[in-house]
mmCIF entry with sequence, helices, sheets and N, C-alpha, C, O atoms, coordinates in Angstrom:
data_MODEL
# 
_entry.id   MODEL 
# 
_entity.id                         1 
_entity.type                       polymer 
_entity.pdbx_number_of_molecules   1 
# 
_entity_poly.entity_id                      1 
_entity_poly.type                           'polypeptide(L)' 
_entity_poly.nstd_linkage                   no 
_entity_poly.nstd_monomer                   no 
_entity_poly.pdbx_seq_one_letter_code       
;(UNK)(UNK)(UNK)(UNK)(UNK)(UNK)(UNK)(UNK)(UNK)(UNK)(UNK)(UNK)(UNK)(UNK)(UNK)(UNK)
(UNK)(UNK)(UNK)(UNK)(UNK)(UNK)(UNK)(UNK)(UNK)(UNK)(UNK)(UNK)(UNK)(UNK)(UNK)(UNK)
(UNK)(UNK)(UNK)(UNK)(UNK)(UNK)(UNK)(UNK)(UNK)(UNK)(UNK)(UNK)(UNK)(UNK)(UNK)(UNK)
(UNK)(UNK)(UNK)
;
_entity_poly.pdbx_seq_one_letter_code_can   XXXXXXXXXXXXXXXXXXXXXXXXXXXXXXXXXXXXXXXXXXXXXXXXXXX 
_entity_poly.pdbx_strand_id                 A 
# 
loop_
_entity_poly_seq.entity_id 
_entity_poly_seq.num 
_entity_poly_seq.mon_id 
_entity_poly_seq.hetero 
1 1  UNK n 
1 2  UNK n 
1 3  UNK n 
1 4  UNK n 
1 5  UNK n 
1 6  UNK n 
1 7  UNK n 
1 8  UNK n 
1 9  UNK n 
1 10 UNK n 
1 11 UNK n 
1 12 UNK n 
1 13 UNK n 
1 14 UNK n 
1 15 UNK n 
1 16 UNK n 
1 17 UNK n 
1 18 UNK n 
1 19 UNK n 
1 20 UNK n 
1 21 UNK n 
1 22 UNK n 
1 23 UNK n 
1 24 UNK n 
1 25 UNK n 
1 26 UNK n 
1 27 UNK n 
1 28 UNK n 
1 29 UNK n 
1 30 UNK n 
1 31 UNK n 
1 32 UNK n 
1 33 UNK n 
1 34 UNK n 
1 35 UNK n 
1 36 UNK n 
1 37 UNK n 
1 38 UNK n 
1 39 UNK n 
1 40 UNK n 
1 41 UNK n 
1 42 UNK n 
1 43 UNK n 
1 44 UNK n 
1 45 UNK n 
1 46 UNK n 
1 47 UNK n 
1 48 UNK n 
1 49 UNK n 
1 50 UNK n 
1 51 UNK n 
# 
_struct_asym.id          A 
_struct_asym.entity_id   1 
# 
loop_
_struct_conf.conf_type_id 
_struct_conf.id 
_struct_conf.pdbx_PDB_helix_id 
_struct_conf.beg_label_comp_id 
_struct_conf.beg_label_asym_id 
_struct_conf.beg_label_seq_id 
_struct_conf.pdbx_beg_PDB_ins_code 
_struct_conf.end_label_comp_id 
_struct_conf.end_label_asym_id 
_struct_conf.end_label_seq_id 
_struct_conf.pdbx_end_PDB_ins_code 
_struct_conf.beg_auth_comp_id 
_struct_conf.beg_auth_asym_id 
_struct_conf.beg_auth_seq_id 
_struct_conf.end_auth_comp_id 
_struct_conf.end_auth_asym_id 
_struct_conf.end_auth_seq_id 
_struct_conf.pdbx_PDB_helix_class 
_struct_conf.details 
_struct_conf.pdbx_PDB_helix_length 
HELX_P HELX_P1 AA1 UNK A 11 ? UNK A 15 ? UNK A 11 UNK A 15 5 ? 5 
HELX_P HELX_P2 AA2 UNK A 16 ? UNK A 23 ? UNK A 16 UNK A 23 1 ? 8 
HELX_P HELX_P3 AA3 UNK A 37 ? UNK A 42 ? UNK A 37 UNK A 42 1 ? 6 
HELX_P HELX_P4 AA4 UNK A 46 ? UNK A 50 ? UNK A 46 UNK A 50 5 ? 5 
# 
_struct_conf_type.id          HELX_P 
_struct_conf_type.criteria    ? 
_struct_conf_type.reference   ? 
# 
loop_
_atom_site.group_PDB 
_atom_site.id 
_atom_site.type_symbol 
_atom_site.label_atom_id 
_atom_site.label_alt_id 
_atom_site.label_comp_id 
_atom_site.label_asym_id 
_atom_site.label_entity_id 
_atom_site.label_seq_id 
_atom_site.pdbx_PDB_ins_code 
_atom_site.Cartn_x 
_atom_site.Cartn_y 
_atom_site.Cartn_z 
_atom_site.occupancy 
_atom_site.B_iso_or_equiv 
_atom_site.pdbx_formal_charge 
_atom_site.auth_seq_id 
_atom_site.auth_comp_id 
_atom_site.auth_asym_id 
_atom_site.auth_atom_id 
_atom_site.pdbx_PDB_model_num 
ATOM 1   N N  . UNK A 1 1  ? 118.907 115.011 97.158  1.00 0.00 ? 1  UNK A N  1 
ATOM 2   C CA . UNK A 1 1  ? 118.178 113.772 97.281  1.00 0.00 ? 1  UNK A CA 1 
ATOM 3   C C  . UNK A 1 1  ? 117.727 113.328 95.890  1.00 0.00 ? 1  UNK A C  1 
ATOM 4   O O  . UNK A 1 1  ? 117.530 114.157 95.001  1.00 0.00 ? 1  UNK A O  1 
ATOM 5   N N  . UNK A 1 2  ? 117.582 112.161 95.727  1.00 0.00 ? 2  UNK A N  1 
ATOM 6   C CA . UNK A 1 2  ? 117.319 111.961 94.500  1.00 0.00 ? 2  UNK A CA 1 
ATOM 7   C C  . UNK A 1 2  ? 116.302 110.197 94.851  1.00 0.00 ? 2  UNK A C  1 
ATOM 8   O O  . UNK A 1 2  ? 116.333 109.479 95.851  1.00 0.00 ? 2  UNK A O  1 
ATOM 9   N N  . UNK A 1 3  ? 115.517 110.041 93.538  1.00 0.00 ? 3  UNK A N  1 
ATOM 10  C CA . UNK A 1 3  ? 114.630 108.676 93.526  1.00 0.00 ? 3  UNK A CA 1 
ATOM 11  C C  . UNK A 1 3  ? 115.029 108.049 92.776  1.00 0.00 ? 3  UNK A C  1 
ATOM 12  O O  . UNK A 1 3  ? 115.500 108.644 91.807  1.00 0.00 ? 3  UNK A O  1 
ATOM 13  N N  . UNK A 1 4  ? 115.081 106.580 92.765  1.00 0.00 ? 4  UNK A N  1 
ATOM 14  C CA . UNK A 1 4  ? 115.029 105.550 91.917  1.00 0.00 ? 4  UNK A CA 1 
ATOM 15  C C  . UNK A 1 4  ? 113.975 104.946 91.849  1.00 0.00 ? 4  UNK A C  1 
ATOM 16  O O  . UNK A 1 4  ? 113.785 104.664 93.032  1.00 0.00 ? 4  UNK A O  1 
ATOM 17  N N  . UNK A 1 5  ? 112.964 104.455 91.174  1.00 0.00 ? 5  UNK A N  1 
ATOM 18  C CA . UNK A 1 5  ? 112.365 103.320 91.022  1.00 0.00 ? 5  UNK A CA 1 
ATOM 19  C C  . UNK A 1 5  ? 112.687 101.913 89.900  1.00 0.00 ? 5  UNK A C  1 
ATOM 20  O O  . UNK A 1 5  ? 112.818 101.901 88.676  1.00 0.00 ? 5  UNK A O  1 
ATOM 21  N N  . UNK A 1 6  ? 112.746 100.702 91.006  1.00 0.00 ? 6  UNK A N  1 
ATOM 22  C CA . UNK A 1 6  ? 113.279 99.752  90.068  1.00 0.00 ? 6  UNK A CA 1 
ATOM 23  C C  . UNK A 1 6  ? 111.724 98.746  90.119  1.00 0.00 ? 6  UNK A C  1 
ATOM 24  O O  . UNK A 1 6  ? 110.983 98.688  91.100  1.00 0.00 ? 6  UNK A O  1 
ATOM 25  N N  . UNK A 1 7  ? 111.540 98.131  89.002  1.00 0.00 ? 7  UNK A N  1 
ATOM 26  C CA . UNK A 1 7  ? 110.140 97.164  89.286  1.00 0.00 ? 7  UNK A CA 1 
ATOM 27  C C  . UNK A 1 7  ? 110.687 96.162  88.617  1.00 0.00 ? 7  UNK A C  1 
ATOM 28  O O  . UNK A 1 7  ? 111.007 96.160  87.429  1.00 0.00 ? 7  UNK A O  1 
ATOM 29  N N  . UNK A 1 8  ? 110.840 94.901  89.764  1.00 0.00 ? 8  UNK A N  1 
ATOM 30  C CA . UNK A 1 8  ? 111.825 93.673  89.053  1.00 0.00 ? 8  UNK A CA 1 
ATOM 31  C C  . UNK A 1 8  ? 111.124 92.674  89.298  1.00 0.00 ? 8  UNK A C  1 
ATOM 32  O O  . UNK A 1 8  ? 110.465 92.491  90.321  1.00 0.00 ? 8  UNK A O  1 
ATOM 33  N N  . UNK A 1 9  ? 111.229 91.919  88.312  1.00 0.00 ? 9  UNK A N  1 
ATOM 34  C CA . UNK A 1 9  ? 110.296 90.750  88.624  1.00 0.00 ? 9  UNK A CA 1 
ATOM 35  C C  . UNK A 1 9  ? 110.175 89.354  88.825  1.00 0.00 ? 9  UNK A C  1 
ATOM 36  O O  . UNK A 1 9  ? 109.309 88.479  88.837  1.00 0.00 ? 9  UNK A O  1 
ATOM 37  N N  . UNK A 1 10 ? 111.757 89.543  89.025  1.00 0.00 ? 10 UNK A N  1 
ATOM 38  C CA . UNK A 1 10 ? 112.676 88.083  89.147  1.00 0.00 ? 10 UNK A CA 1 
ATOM 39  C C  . UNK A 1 10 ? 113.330 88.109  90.690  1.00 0.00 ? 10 UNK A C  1 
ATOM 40  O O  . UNK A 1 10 ? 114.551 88.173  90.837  1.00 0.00 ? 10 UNK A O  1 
ATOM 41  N N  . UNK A 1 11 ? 112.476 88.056  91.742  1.00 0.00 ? 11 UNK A N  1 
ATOM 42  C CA . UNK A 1 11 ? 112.491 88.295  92.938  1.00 0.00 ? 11 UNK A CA 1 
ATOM 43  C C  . UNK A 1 11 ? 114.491 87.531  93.250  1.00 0.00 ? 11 UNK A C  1 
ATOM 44  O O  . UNK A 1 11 ? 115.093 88.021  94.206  1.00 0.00 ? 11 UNK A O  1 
ATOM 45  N N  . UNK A 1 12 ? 115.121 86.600  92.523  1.00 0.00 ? 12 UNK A N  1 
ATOM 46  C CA . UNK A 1 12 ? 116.479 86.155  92.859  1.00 0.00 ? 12 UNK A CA 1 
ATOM 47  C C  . UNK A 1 12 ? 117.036 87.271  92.455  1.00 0.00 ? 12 UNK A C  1 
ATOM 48  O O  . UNK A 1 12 ? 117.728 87.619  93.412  1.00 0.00 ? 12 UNK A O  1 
ATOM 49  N N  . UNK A 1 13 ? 117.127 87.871  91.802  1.00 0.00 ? 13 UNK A N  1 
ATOM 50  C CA . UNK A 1 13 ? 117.787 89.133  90.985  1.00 0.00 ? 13 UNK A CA 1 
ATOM 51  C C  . UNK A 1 13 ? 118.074 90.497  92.420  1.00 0.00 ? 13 UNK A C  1 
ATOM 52  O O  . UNK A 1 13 ? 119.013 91.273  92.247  1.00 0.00 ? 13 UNK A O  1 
ATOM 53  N N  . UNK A 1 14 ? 117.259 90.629  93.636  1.00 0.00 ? 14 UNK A N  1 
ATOM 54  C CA . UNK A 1 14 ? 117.315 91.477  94.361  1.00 0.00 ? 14 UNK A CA 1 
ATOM 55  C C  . UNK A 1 14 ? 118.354 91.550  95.192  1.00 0.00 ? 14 UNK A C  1 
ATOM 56  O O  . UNK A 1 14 ? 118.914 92.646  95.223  1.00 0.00 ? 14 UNK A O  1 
ATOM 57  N N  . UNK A 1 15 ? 118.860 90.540  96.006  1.00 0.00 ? 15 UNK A N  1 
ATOM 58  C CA . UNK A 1 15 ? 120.054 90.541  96.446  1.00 0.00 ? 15 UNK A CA 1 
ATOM 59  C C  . UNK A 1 15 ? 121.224 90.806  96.127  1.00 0.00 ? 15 UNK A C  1 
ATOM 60  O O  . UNK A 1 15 ? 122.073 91.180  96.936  1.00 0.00 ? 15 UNK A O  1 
ATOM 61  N N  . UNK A 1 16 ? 121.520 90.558  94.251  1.00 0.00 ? 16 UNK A N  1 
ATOM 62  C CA . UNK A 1 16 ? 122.709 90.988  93.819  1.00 0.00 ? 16 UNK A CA 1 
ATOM 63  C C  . UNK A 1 16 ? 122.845 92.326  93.658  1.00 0.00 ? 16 UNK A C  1 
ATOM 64  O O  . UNK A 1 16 ? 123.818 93.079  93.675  1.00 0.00 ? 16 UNK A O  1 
ATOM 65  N N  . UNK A 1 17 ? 121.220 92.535  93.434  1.00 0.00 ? 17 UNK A N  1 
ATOM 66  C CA . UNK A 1 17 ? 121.372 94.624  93.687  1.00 0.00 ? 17 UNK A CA 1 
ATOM 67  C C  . UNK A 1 17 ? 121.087 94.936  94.487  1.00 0.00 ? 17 UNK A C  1 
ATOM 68  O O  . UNK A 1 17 ? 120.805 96.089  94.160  1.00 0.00 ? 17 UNK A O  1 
ATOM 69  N N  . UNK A 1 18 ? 120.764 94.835  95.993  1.00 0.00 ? 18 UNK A N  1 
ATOM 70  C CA . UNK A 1 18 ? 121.121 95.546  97.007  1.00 0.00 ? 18 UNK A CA 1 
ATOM 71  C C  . UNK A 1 18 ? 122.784 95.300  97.129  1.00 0.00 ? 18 UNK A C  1 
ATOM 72  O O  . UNK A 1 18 ? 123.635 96.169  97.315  1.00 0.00 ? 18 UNK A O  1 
ATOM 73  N N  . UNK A 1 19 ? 122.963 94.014  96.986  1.00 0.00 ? 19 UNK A N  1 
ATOM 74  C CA . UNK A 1 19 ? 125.110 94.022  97.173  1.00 0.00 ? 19 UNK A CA 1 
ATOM 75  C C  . UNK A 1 19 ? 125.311 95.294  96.311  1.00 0.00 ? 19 UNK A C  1 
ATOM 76  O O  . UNK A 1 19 ? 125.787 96.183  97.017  1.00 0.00 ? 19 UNK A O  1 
ATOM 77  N N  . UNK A 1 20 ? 125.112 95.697  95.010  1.00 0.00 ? 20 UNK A N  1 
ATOM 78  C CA . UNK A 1 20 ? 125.348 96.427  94.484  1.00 0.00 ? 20 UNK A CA 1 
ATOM 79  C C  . UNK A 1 20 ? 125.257 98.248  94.930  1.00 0.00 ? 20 UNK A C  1 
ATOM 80  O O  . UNK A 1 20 ? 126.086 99.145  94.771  1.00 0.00 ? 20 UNK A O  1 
ATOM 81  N N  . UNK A 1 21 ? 124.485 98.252  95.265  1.00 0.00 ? 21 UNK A N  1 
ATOM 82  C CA . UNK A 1 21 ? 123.940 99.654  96.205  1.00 0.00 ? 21 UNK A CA 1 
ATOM 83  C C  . UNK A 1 21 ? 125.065 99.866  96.936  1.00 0.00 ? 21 UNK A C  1 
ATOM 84  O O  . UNK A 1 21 ? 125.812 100.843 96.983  1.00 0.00 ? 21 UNK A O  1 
ATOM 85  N N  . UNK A 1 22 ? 125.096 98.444  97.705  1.00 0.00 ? 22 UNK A N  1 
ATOM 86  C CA . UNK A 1 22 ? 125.608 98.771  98.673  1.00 0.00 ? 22 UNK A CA 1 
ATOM 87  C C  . UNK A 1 22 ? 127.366 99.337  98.725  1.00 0.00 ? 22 UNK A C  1 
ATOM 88  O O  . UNK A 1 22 ? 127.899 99.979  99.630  1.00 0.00 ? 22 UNK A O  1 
ATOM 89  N N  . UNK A 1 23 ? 127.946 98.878  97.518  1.00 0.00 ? 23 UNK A N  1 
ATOM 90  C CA . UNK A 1 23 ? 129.488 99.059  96.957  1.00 0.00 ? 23 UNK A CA 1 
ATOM 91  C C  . UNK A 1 23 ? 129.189 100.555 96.472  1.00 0.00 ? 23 UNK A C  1 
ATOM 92  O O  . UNK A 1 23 ? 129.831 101.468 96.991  1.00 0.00 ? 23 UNK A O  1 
ATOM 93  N N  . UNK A 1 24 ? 128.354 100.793 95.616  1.00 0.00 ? 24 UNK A N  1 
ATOM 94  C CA . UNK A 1 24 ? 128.306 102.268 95.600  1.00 0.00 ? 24 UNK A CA 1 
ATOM 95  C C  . UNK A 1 24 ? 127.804 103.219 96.459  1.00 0.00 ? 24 UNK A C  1 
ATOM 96  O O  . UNK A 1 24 ? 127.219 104.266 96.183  1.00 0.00 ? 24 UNK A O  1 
ATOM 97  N N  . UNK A 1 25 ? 128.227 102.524 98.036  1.00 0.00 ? 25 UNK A N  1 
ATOM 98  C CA . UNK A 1 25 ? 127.312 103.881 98.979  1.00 0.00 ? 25 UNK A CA 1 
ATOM 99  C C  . UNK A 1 25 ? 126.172 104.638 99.242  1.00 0.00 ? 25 UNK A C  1 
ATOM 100 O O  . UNK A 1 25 ? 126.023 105.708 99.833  1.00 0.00 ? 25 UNK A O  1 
ATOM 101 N N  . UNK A 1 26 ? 125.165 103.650 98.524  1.00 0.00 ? 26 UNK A N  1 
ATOM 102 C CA . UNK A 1 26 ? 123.468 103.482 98.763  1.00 0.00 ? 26 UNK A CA 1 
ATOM 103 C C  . UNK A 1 26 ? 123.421 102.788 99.337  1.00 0.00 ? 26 UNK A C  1 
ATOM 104 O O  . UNK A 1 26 ? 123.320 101.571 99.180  1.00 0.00 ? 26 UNK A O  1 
ATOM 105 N N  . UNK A 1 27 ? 123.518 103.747 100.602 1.00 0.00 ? 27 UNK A N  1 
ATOM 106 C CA . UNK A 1 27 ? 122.801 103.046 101.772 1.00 0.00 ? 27 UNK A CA 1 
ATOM 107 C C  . UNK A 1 27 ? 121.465 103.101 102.339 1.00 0.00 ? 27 UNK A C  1 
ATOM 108 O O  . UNK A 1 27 ? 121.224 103.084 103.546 1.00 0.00 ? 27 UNK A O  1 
ATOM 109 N N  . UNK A 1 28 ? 120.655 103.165 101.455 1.00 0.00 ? 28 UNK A N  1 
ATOM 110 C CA . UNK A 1 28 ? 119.336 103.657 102.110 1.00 0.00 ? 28 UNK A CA 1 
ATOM 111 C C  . UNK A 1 28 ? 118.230 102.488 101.129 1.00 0.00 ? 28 UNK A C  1 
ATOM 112 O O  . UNK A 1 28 ? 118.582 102.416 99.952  1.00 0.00 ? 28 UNK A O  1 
ATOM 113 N N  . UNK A 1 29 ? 117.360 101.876 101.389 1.00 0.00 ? 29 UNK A N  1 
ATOM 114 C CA . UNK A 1 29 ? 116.564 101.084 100.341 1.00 0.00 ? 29 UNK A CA 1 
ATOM 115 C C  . UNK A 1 29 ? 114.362 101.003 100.491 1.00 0.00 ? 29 UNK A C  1 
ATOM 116 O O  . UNK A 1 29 ? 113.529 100.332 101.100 1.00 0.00 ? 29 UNK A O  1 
ATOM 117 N N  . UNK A 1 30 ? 114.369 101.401 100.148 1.00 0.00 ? 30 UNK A N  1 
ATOM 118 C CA . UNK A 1 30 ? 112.887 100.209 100.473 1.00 0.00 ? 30 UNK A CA 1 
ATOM 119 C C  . UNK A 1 30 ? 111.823 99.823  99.747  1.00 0.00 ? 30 UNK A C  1 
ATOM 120 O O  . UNK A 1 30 ? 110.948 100.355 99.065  1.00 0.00 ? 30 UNK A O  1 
ATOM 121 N N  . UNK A 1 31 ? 112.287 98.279  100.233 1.00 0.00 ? 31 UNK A N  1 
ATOM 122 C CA . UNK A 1 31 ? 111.338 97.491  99.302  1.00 0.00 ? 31 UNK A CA 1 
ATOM 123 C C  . UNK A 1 31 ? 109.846 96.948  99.636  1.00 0.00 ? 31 UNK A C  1 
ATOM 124 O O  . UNK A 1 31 ? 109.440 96.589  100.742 1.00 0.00 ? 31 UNK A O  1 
ATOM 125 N N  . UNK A 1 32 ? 109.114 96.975  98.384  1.00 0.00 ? 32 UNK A N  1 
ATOM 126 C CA . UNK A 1 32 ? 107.795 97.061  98.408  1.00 0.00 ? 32 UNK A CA 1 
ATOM 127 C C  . UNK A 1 32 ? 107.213 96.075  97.861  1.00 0.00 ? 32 UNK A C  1 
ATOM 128 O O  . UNK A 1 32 ? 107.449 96.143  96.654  1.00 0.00 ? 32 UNK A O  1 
ATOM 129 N N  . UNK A 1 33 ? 106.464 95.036  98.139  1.00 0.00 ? 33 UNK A N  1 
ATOM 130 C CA . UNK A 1 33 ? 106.209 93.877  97.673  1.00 0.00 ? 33 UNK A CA 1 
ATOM 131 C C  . UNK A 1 33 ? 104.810 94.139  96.556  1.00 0.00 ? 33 UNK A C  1 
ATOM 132 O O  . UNK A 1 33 ? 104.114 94.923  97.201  1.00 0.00 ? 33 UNK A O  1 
ATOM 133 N N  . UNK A 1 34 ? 104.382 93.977  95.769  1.00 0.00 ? 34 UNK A N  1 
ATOM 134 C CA . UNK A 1 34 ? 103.247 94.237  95.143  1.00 0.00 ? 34 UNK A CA 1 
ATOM 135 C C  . UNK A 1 34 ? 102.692 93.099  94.196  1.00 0.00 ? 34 UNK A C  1 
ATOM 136 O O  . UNK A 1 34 ? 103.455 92.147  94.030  1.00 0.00 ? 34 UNK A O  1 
ATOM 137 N N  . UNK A 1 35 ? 101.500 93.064  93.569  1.00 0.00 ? 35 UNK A N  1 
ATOM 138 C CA . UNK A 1 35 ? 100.915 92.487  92.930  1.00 0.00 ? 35 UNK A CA 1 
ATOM 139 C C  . UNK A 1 35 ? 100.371 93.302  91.654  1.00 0.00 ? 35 UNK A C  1 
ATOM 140 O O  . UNK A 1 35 ? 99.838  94.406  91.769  1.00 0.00 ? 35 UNK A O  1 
ATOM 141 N N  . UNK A 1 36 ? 100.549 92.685  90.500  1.00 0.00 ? 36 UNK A N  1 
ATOM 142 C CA . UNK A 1 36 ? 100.036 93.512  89.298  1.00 0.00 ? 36 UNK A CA 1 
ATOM 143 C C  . UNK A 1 36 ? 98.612  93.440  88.944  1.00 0.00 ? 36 UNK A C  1 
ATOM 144 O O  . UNK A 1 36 ? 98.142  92.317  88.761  1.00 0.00 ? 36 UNK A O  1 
ATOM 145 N N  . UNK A 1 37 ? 97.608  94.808  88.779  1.00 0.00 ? 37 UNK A N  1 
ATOM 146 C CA . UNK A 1 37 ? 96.687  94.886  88.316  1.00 0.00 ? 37 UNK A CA 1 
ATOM 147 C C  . UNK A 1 37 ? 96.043  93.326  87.601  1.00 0.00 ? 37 UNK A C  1 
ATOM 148 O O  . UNK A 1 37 ? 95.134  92.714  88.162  1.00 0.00 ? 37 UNK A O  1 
ATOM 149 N N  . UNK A 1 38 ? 96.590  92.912  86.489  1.00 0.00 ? 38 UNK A N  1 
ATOM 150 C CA . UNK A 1 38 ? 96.378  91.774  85.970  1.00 0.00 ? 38 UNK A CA 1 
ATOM 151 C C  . UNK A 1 38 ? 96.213  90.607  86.329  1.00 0.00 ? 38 UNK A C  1 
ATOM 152 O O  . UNK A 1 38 ? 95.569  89.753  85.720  1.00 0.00 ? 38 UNK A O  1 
ATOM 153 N N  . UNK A 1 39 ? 96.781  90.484  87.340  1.00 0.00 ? 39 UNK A N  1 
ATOM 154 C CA . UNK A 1 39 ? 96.473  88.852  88.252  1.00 0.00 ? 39 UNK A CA 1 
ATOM 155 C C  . UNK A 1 39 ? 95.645  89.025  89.013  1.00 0.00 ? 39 UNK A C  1 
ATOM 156 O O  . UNK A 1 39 ? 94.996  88.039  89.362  1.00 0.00 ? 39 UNK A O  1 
ATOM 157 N N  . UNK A 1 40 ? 95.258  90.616  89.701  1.00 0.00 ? 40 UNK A N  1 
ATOM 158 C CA . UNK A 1 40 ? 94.140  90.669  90.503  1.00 0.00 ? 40 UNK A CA 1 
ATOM 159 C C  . UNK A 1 40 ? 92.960  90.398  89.872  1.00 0.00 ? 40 UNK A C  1 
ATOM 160 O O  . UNK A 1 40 ? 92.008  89.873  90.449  1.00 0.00 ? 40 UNK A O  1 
ATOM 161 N N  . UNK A 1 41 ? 92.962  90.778  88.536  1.00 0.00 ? 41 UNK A N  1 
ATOM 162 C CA . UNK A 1 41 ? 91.766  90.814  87.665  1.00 0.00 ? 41 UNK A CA 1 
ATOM 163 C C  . UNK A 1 41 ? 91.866  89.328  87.560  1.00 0.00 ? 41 UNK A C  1 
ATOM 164 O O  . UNK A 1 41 ? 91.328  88.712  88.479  1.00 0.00 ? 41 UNK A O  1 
ATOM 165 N N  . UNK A 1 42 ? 92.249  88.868  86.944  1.00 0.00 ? 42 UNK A N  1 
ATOM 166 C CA . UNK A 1 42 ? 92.128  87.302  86.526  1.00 0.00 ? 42 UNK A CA 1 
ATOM 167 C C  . UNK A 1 42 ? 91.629  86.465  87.801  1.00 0.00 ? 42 UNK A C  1 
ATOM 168 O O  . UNK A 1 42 ? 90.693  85.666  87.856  1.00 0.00 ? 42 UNK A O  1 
ATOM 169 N N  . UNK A 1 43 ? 92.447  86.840  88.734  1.00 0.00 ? 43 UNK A N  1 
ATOM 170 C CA . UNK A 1 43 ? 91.664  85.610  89.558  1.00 0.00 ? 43 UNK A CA 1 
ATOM 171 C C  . UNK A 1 43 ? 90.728  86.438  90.611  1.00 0.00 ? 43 UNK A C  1 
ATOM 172 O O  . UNK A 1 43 ? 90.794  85.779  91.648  1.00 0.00 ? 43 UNK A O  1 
ATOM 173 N N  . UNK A 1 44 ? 90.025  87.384  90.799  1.00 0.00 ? 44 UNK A N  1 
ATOM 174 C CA . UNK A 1 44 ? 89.144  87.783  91.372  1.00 0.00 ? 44 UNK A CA 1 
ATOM 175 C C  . UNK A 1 44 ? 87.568  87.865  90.775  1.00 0.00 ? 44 UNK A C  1 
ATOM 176 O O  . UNK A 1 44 ? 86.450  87.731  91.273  1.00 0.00 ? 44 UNK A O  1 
ATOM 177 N N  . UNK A 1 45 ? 88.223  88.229  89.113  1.00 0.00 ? 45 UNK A N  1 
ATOM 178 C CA . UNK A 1 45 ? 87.373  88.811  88.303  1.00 0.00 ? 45 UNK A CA 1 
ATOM 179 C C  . UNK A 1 45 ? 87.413  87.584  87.256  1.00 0.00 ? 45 UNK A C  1 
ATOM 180 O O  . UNK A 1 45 ? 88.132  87.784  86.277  1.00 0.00 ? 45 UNK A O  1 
ATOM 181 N N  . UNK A 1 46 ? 86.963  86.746  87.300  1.00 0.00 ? 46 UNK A N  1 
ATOM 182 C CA . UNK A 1 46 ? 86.966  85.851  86.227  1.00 0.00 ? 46 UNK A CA 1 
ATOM 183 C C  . UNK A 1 46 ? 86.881  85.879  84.888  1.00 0.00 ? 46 UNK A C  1 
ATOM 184 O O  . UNK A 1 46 ? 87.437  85.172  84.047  1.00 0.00 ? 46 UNK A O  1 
ATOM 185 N N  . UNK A 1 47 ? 85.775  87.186  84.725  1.00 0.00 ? 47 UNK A N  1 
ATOM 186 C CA . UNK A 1 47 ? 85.075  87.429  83.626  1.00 0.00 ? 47 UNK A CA 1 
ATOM 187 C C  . UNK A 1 47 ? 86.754  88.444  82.566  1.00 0.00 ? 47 UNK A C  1 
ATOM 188 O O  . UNK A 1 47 ? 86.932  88.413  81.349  1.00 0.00 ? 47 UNK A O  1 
ATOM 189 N N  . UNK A 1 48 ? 87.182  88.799  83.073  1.00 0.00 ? 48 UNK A N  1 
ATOM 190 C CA . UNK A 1 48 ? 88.535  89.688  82.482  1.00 0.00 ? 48 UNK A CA 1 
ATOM 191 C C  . UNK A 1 48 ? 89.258  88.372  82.509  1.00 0.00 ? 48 UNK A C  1 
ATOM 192 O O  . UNK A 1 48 ? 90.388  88.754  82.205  1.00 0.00 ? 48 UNK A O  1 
ATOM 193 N N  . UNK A 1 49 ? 89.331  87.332  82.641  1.00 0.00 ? 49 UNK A N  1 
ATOM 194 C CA . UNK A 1 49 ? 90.659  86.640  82.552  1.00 0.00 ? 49 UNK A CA 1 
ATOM 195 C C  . UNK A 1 49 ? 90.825  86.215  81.593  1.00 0.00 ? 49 UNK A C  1 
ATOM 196 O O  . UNK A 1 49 ? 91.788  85.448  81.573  1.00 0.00 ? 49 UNK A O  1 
ATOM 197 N N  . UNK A 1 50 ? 89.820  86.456  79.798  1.00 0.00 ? 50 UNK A N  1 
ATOM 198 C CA . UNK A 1 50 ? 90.774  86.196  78.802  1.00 0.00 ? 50 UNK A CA 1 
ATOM 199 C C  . UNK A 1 50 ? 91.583  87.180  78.060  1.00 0.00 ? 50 UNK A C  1 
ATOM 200 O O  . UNK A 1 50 ? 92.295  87.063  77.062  1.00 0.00 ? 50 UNK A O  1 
ATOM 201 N N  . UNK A 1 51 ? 91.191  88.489  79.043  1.00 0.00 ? 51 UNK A N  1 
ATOM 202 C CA . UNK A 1 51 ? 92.285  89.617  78.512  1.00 0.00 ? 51 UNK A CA 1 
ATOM 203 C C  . UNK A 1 51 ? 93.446  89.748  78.327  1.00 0.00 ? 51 UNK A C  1 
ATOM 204 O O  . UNK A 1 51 ? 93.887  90.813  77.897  1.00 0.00 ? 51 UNK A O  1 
# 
């Protein structure tokens, strides 16, 4: 068994690599939607948003 982690941030970019997986017989995937530390701060935390 083995892991990949990919963190992409050009959400159009995902489809051409699951096609891709999928030609090399990775068949297995899962994707995780997230938000970066930094935008939480900025717009929750006002006071950090000229960091």
């Amino acid at each position: 068994m083995k892991l990949a982690i990919l963190v992409l941030n050009k959400e159009e970019y995902l489809e051409p690599i699951l096609e891709g997986f999928i030609e090399i017989d990775v068949t297995g995937a899962t994707i995780i939607d997230s938000i970066g530390m930094g935008h939480i701060l900025s717009s929750e935390v006002p006071i950090f948003a000229g960091l």
